[in-house]
Structures are given as C-alpha cells and as structure tokens.
C-alpha positions as CSV (number, residue, x, y, z in Angstrom):
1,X,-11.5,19.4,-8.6
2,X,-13.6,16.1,-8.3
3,X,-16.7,16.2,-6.9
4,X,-17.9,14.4,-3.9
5,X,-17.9,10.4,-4.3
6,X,-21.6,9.3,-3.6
7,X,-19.7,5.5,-2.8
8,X,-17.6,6.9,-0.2
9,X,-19.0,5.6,2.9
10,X,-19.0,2.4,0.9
11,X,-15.3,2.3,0.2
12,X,-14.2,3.1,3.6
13,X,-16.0,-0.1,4.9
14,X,-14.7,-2.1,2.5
15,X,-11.2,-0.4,2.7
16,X,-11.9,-1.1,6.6
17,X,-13.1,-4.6,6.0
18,X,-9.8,-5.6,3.8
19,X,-7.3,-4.0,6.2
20,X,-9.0,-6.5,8.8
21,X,-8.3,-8.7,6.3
22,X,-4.8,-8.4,5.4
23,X,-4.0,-8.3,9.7
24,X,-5.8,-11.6,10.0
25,X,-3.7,-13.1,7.1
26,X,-0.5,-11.4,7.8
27,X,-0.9,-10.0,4.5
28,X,-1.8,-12.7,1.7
29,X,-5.7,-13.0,2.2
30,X,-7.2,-16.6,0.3
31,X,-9.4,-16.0,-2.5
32,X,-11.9,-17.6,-0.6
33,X,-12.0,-15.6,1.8
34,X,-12.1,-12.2,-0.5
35,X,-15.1,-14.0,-2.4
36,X,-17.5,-13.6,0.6
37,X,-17.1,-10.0,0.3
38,X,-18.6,-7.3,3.0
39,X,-21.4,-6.0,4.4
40,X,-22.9,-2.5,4.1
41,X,-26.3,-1.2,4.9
42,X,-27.8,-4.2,5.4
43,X,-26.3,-6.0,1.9
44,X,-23.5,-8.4,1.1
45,X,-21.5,-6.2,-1.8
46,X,-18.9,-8.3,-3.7
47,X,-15.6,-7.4,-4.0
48,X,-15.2,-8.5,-7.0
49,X,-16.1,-12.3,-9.1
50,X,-11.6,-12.1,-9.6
51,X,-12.6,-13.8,-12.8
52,X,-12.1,-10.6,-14.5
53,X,-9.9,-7.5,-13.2
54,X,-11.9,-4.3,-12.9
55,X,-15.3,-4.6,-10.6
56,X,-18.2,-2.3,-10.0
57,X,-20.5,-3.4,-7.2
58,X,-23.9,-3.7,-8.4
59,X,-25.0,-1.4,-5.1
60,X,-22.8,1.7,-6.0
61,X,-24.0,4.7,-7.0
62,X,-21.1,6.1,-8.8
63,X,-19.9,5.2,-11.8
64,X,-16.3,4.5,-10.4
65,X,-14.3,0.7,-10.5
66,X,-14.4,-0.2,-6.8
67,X,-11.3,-3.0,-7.1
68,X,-8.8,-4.0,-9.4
69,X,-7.7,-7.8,-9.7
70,X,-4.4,-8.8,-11.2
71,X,-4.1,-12.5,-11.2
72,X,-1.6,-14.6,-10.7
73,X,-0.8,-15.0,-14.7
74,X,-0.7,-11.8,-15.5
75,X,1.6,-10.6,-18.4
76,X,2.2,-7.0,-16.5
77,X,3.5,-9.0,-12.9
78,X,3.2,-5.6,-11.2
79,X,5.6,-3.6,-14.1
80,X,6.3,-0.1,-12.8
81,X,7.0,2.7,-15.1
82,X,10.4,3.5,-15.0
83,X,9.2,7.5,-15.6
84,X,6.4,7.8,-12.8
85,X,7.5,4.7,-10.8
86,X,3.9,3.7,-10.5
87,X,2.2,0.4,-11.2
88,X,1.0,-0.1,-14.7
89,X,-2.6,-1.9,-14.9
90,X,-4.1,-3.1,-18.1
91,X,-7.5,-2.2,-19.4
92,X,-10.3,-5.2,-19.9
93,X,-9.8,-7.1,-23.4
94,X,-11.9,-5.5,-25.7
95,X,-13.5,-1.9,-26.3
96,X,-12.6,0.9,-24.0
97,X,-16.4,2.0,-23.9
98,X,-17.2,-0.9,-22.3
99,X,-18.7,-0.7,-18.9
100,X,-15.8,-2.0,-17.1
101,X,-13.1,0.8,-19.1
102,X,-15.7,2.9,-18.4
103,X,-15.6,2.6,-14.2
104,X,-12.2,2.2,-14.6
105,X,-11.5,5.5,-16.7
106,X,-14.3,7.5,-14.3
107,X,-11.8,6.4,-11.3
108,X,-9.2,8.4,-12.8
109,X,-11.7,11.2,-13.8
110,X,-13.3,11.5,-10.2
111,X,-9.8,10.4,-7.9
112,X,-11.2,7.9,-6.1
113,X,-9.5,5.1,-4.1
114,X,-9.4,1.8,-5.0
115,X,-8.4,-1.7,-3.9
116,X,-6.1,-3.6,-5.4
117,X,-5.7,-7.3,-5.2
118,X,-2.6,-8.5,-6.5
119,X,-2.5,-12.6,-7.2
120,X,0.6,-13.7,-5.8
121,X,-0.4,-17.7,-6.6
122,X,-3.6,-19.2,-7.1
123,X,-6.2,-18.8,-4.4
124,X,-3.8,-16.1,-2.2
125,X,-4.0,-12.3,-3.0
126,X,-1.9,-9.2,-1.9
127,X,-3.9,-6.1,-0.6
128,X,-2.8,-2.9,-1.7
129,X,-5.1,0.0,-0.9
130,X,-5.5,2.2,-1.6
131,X,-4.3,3.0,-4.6
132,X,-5.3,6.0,-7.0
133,X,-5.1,6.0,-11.0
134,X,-3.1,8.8,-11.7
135,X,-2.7,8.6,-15.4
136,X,-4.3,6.7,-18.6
137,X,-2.7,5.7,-21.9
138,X,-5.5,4.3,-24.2
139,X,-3.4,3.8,-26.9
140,X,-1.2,1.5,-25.1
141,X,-4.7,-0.1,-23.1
142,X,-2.9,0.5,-19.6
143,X,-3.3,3.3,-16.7
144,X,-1.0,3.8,-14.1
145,X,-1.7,3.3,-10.5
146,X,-0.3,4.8,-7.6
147,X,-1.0,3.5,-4.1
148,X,-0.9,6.1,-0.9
149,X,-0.9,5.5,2.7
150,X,-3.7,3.9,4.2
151,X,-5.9,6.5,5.8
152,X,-9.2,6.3,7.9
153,X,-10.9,9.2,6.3
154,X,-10.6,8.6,2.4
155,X,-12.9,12.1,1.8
156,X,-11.8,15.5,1.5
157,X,-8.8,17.4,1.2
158,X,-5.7,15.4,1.1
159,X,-7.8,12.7,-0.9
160,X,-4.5,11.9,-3.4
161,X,-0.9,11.5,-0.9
162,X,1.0,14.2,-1.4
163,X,4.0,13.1,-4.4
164,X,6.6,12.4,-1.6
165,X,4.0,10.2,0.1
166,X,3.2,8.2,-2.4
167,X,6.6,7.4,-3.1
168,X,7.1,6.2,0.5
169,X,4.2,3.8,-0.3
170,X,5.2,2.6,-3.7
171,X,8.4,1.7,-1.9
172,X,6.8,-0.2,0.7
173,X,4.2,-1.9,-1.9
174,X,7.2,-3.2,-3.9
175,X,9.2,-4.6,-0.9
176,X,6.0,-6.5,0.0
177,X,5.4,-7.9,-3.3
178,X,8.6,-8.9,-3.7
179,X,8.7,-10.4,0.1
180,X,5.3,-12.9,-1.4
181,X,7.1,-14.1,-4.3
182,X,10.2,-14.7,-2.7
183,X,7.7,-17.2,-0.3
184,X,6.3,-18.5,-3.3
185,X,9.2,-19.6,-4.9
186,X,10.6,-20.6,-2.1
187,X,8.1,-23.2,-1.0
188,X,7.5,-24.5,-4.4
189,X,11.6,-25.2,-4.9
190,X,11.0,-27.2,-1.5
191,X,7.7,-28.8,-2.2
192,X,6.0,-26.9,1.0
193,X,7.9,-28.8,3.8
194,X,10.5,-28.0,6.2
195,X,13.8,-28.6,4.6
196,X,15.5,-29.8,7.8
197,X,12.5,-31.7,9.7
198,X,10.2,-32.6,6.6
199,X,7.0,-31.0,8.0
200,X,4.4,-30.1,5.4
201,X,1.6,-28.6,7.7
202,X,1.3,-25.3,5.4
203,X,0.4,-23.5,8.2
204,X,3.4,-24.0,10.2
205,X,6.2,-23.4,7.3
206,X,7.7,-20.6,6.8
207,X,10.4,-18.9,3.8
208,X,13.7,-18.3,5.9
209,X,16.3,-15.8,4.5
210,X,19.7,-17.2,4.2
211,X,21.1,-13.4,4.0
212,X,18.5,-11.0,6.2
213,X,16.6,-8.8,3.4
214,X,16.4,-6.1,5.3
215,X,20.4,-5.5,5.1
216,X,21.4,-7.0,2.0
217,X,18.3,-6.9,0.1
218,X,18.5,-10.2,-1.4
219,X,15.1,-11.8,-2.8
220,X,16.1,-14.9,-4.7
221,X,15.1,-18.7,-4.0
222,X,18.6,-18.9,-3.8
223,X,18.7,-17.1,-0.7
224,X,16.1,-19.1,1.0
225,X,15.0,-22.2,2.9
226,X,11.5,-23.7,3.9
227,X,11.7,-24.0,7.9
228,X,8.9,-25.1,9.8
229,X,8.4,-22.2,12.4
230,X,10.4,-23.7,15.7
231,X,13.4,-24.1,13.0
232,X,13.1,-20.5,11.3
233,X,12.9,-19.4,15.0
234,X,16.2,-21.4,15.7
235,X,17.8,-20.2,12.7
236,X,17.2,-16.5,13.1
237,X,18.1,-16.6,16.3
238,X,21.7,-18.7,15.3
239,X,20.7,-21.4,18.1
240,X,20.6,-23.7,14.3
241,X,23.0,-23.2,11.6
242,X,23.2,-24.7,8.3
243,X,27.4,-24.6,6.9
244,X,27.6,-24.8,3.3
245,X,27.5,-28.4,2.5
246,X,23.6,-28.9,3.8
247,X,24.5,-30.1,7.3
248,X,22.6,-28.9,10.0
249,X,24.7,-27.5,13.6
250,X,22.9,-27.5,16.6
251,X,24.7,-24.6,18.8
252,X,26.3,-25.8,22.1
253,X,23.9,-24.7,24.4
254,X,20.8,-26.4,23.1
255,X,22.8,-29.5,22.9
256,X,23.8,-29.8,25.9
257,X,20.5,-28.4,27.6
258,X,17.8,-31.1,28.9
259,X,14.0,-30.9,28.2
260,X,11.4,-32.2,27.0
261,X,10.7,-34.3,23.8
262,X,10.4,-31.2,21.9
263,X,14.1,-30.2,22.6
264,X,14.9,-33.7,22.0
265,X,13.5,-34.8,19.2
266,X,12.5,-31.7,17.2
267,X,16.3,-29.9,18.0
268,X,18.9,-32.0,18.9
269,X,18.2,-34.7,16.9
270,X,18.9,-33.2,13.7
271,X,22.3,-32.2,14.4
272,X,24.9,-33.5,12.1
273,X,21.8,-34.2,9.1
274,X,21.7,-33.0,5.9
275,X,18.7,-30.8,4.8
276,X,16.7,-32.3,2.1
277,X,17.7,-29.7,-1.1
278,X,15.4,-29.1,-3.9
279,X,15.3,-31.3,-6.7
280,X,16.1,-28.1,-9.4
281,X,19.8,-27.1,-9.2
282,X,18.8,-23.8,-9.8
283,X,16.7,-23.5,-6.7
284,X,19.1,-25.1,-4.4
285,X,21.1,-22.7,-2.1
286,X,23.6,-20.1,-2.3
287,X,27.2,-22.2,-0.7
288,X,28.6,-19.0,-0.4
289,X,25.9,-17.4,1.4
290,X,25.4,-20.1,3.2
291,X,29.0,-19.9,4.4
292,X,28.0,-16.1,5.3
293,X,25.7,-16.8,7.7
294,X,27.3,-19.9,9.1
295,X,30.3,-17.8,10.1
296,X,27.8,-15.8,12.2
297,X,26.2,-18.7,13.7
298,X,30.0,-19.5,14.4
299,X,30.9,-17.0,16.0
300,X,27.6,-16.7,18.7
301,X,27.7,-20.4,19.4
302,X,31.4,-19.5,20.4
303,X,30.3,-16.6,22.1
C-alpha cells in the first residue's frame, strides 16, 4: 500500500480550486486563466508553465507530478487503450530518469491524484480530475490514466474508484471530450458567428445539435450549426426550424405574436432566409438530418 501523500492538503485545494474553475467556465477553462494558478499557505503554486506536459510545483514535498498537460497538437488526442479503456499519456521527450518521468513514474508508484488538462484548441483546456496512473509501459514511453469521480476527501481508503467506478467516469470523460470538439469544429466550419443572424460575439454563440446527442449520439460537424444563444434557444425548443435546403421557419405562434424589437427583428425577421453555410462542403450540414428534425419542428408548429 502507498504511503501517506505529504502534498495532499495541497492537491485537494487545487483539485477544489479547478472544480471552481471548470463551474465558472462551463467546463473549458482559458489558459489564461489556468496560468495564474492557486493559492496555498500563503503562496501562489503554479499549475503548471502548459509549455511542457508533466508539472511538479516547486512547493511540493513529494516527489509526485501534480498535473498533466496535453495540448492541443498532441499526436495521442486522448487514445484510449482498447484493453483497459483508459487514456494513454506520453512520457516527456527524452530520458525517462529525468525529473519530470521521474514525478510522473512516482505518481503511479505512490497512487496519487492528478489533474489533467486536456487542450481542446489553443488557449481553452478541459479539466479532468482526478485522474490516477494505473499502469506504465516504458518501452512504448506512455502510461495509462484512469480518471475517478471527483471526491472531496482525496486521502485514505477508497483513494483509487473502485473498477466499476472508474468506468462510469471514463465514460463521462469521453462524452465530454467529444462534446468540446464537436464545438470546436463546429465554430471553426462557421467562422464563430451565428449561422442564421451573423452574430460573432464569442460569448453569445453556441454549437447546436441538428440530431440531439443524447439519443442518437451523433458528434460530427455535420450534425451541427453555430446559433447565437436566443436562436439555439428557438431551435431546441422547435419555435425555429431549419428544412433541408438552409431556409429558416419561424413557427406560427412567434409569427403571429406582437412584441418588442427583439421579437421583431431578432425572430421574425429571418423567416423565409437562408442560413449562411460554411464555405467547406464537407462541413456543411446533414440534408437528411436536417429533414429529421424539420419534421419535428413540423409537427409542434402544427400542434
């Protein structure tokens, strides 16, 4: 059994710190703000320069990594191994005695959690912690990380999720990873704006699923549009359909409602438009499941 982990009041702050984090960001935290790092007995610790993958604060008393970086460019793009189904992380370029292996091998060796920061596109980071490394192939320069449900005491029995557990949370890690890059491709293919109004206010767009993930399970740019939030809001709730040629429909009751200039302008006015499609054909979307979930909006504007 490991021994006790002199960094362990350290790492639940900073687990605490990220999860704060991750809430205030809905879950892709920017760079920037991950570079100004956390406070701990009276000192700013780092979590980590994200130059380079595995960090050791400078303040820890262990010899254990306390993060793990993968950026955006990585060649492993979160592979999982098909036998363990857990995330394989690369060792640092270079020897494996070198001090960064090193806290990286002695996380495995004492079974501490980490945090893991996975790049999603430059300057915005997915949180995953924590996560454990549960095995270690030098030959192939890689270790394999599993993450486990967050928890508020990291110390003590229980330290490692139970098998079952951590198979829950690999599960959940993978939908959310896959959820980002869906975003990401889908507001590059349409240039950041709003594909039916043109807005480009970064905050205020949003990826829309043509097909709901949760049911069909569909992560493609294919089965996306940018929306600005009022027209994701429209769309999801099938007040605003889009048929299969691009043309926006308006349902019945918002058209024939009177408001404000909101209503007016930001609604009604775009019914009978096209959306503006991305320039790639690849990117463009799906007719037919466009025609899908036109039928739908159909049907409740007849409703």
């Amino acid at each position: 059994m490991p021994g006790p982990d002199p960094d362990h009041a350290l790492r639940v702050v900073a687990n605490e710190h990220v999860r704060r984090l991750q809430q205030l960001y809905d879950d892709l935290v920017p760079l920037a703000v991950l570079r100004q790092g956390f406070d701990f007995a009276g000192e700013r610790i780092s979590l980590g320069s994200f130059q380079k993958g595995i960090h050791r604060a400078r303040q820890q008393q262990g010899p254990a990594a306390l993060s793990l970086v993968a950026s955006p460019n990585s060649p492993y793009d979160d592979a999982i191994d098909e036998e363990s189904g857990a995330i394989i992380y690369a060792y640092r370029a270079g020897a494996l005695t070198q001090a960064d292996n090193r806290a990286l091998d002695a996380a495995f060796e004492l079974q501490t959690p980490l945090i893991y920061f996975k790049g999603i596109e430059a300057g915005q980071y997915a949180v995953i912690q924590p996560v454990f490394v549960t095995d270690r192939d030098p030959a192939a320069r890689a270790v394999l990380l599993e993450p486990g449900l967050p928890v508020a005491d990291l110390a003590g029995e229980g330290l490692v999720s139970p098998k079952p557990v951590r198979a829950v949370a690999l599960r959940e890690v993978k939908v959310r990873l896959a959820q980002h890059r869906f975003r990401r491709d889908v507001m590059r293919a349409y240039r950041r704006r709003c594909t039916i109004c043109a807005l480009k206010r970064i905050e205020l767009v949003q990826a829309a699923h043509i097909v709901q993930f949760a049911s069909e399970g569909v992560e493609e740019v294919t089965n996306g549009l940018a929306l600005c939030a009022i027209h994701h809001l429209a769309y999801d709730r099938n007040l605003l359909g889009v048929d299969p040629d691009g043309v926006v429909h308006i349902s019945r009751a918002l058209r024939d409602e009177r408001d404000g200039p909101m209503l007016r302008e930001g609604i009604q006015f775009f019914h009978g438009r096209a959306i503006t499609l991305p320039s790639a054909t690849h990117d463009r979307p799906d007719p037919e499941r466009l025609a899908v979930r036109f039928e739908r909006f159909r049907e409740d504007d007849a409703a």
